[in-house]
N, C-alpha and C positions, 0 to 999 in steps of 0.2 A: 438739431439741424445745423446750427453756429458753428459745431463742434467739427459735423463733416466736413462743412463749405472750407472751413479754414484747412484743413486738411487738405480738401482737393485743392485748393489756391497753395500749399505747401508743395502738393505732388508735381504740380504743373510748372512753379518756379523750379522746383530740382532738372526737373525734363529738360526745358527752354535751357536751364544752366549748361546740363550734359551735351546736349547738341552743341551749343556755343565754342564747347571745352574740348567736344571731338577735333569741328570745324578748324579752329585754333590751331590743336596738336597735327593735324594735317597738314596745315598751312607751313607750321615751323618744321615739321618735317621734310616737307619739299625744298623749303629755303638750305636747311643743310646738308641734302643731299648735292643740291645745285650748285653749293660753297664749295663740297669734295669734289666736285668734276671740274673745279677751275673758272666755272661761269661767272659771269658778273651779275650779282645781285642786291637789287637797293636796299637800304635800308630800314624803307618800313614798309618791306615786304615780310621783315622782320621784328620791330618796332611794334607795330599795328598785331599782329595775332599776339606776341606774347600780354601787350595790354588786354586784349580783350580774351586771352585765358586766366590772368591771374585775376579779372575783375567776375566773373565766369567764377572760378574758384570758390572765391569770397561770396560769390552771390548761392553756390552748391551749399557752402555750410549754414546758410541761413535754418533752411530744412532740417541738414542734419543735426545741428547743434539742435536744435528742436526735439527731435525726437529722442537723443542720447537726454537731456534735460529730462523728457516724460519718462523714458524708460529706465533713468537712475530714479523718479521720486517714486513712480508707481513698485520696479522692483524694495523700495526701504519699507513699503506698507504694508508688503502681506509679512504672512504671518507662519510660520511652524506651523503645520500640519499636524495631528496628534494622529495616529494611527489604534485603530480597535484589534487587539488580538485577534480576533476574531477572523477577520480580514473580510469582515462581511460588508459589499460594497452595493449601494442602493442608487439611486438616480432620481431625481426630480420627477416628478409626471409633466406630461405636455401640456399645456393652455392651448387658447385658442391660436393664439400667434407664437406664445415663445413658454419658456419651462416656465410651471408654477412651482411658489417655496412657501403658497400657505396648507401644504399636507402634502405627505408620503405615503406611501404602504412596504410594512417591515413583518415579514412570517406571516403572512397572511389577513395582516390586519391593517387597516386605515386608522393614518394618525394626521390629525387636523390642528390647526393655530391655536391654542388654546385663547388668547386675548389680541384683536387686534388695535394698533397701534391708537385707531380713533372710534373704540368701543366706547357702548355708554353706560359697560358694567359699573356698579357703585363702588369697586373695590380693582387697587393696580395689583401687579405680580412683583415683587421682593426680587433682589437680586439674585442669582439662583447657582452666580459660580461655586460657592462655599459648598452648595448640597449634590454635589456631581460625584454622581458614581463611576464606575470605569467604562469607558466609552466601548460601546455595545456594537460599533458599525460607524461607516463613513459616507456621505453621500455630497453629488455633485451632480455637474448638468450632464445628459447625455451627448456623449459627443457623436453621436447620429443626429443627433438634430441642429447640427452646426455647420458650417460649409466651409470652403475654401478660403473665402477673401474674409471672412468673420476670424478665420483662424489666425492666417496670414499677418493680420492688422495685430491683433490680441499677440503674438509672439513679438512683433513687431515692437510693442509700445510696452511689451512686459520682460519681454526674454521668457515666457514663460507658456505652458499650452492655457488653453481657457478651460480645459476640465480640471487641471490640479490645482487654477487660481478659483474657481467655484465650490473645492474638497471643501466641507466643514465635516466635525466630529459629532457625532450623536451619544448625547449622554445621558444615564439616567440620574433622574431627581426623587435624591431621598426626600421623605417627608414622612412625619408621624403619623399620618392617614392612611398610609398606605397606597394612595392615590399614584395612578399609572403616567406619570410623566416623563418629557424626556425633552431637554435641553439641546436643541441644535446650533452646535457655537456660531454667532455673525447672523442668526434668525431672531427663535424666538422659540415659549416654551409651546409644547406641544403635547392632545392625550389623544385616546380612543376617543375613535368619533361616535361610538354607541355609549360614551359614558360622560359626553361634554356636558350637555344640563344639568345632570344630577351632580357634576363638578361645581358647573355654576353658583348653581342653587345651594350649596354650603358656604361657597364664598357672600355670595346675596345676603346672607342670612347673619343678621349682626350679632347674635347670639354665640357664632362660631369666633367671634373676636374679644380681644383684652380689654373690655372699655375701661377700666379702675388706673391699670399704671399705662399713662400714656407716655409717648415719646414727644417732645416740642422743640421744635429746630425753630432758627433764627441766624441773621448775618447782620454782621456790624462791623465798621470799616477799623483797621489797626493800621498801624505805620509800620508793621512790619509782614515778611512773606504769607501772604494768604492763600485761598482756596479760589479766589479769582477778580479781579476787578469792575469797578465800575465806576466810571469817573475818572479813569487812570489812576484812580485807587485801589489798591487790593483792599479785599475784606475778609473778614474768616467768618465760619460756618461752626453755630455754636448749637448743639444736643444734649438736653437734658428729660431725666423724668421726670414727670409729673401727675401727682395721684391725686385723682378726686374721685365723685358721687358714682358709681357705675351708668348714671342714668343723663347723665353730663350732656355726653358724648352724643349720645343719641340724639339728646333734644337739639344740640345745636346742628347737626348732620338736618332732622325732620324742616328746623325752621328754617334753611337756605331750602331744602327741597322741597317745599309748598310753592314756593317763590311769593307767597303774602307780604305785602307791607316792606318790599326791598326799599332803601334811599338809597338817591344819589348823592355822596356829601364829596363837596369842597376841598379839597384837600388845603390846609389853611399855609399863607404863605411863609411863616414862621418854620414848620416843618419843608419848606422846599429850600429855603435857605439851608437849614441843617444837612440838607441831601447834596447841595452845592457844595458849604466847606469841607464836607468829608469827613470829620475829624475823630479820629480815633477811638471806637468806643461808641458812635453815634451809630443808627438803625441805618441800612445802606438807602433805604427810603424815604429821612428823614423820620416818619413817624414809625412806631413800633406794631411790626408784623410777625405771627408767628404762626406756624403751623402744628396742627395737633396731629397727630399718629395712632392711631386706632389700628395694632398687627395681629392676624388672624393666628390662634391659637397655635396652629403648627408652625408659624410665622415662612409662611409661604405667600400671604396678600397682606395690603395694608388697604386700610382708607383714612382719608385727612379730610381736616375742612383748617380756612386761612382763616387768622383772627388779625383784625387790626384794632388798633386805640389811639382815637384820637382825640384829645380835648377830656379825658375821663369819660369816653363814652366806647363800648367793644360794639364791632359791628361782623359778623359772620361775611367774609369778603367772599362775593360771587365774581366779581373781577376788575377792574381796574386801566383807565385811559387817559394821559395826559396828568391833569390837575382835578383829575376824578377818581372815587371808588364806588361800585356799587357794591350791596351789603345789605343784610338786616341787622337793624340795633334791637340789642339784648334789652331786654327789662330791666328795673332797676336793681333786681335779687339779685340776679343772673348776672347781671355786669360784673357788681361788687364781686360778687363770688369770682368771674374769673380775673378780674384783676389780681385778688390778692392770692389768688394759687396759680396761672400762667406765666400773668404779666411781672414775673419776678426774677431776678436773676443769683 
């Protein structure tokens, strides 16, 4: 709504400007024609309009400098179109109010979100550009269900129509399962909607995953170009293997999801100072955080859980606020054990 109002407060100073700019340009018209016929004319009958055109002017580019501003950032962000040989071209379906983009239907069949954004599947989707087949179809919003001043606006603030800025490419997703998927670039991955649970239910199932070599990422601040900052510090983003018990994995997955015997611990202030100086080499958190990787066989999903250690003690991190972390702490086996195989560099 901020977005409109400023808008129409844009459209209504342009207006108020143009009138001003007409009234003006008529004003100095009459004055010079009045000059050609030898008439006596004062001079801020002349004076007077040209100030209040050139301020008139100045007050018109307000708007437009505005819009040429949105419509050079918004034309830099889209994107190449990829076109499907095929030329096979699909369309949103309708919602109740405006197009939906969690499902399609392509030759006869319905195809739904495979994972949404704030699901409470135990396992995420991999990134899927690398497994893209050659794009099968293209789809966008219907432009029946779009109107005049929707369009209007949309060219307006893009240079561009709103059905070819909506085009994404439909692609399919290889995988060693064979499994029906298909990647709609600027969405999300998508199957048959008669084959989602049974989808599910492979990923659900930890069985179908690598627990022995896992992947363990971590960030720790350098003094030189990193992967992103914090503290006005960059840091870089470090990944290693790490192979342990196949049965590891699971128990520490089982003991955050009982939620039994979680603590709140202190983050002690020795580690927040370290978080403070930054210093090269040091956890970007002060204390050392890492996350495990658990990637499903075809390595199409993953699942993780966060470790942290602090004081020599690992706590399975559920989440984390201020000068706090909540967590379960490991047993005494179980710690040692992941200290001396995680917590290692």
């Amino acid at each position: 709504m901020g977005a409109v109002f400023f808008m129409m407060i844009m459209a209504v100073l342009f207006c108020i400007a143009m009138v001003f700019i007409i009234i003006s340009t008529v004003f100095l018209i009459i004055h010079r024609v009045r000059k050609q016929k030898g008439n006596f004319v004062k001079k801020r009958w002349f004076i007077i309009p040209m100030v209040i055109l050139v301020f008139n002017i100045l007050v018109a580019c307000i708007p437009i400098g505005y819009i040429v501003f949105l419509r050079t950032a918004n034309s830099s962000q889209t994107t190449d179109i990829v076109y499907a040989e095929s030329g096979k071209a699909l369309y949103w379906p309708m919602g109740e109010y405006e197009s939906a983009t969690n499902w399609f239907e392509m030759d006869g069949k319905k195809y739904v979100q495979f994972r949404e954004g704030f699901s409470e599947e135990p396992f995420f989707l991999c990134s899927t550009e690398v497994k893209r087949g050659e794009p099968v179809a293209n789809i966008s919003y219907d432009s029946l269900n779009s109107n005049a001043f929707n369009d209007a606006m949309t060219f307006l603030l893009t240079g561009s129509s709103r059905e070819k800025l909506s085009m994404s490419t439909i692609y399919p997703i290889i995988n060693e399962n064979g499994f029906e998927f298909y990647e709609v670039s600027g969405n999300d991955v998508f199957c048959a909607e008669s084959k989602l649970n049974s989808i599910k239910a492979y990923y659900a199932d930890i069985a179908n995953y690598e627990t022995k070599k896992l992947t363990c990422e971590y960030s720790v601040y350098t003094g030189e170009e990193g992967n992103g900052q914090r503290r006005d510090t960059p840091y870089i983003n470090i990944e290693q293997d790490v192979n342990v018990n196949p049965e590891v994995f699971i128990e520490l997955e089982q003991a955050l999801d009982s939620g039994q015997d979680l603590t709140r611990v202190e983050i002690p202030q020795k580690y927040i100072e370290l978080d403070e100086a930054a210093q090269p080499g040091t956890p970007i958190f002060g204390y050392d955080e890492r996350e495990l990787l658990a990637y499903s066989k075809d390595h199409m999903a993953y699942r993780h859980v966060y470790l942290v250690l602090i004081d020599g003690q690992v706590y399975v991190e559920q989440g984390s606020s201020g000068k706090y972390i909540t967590g379960y702490s490991l047993p005494d086996e179980m710690n040692q054990y992941i200290i001396t195989t995680v917590f290692v560099n």
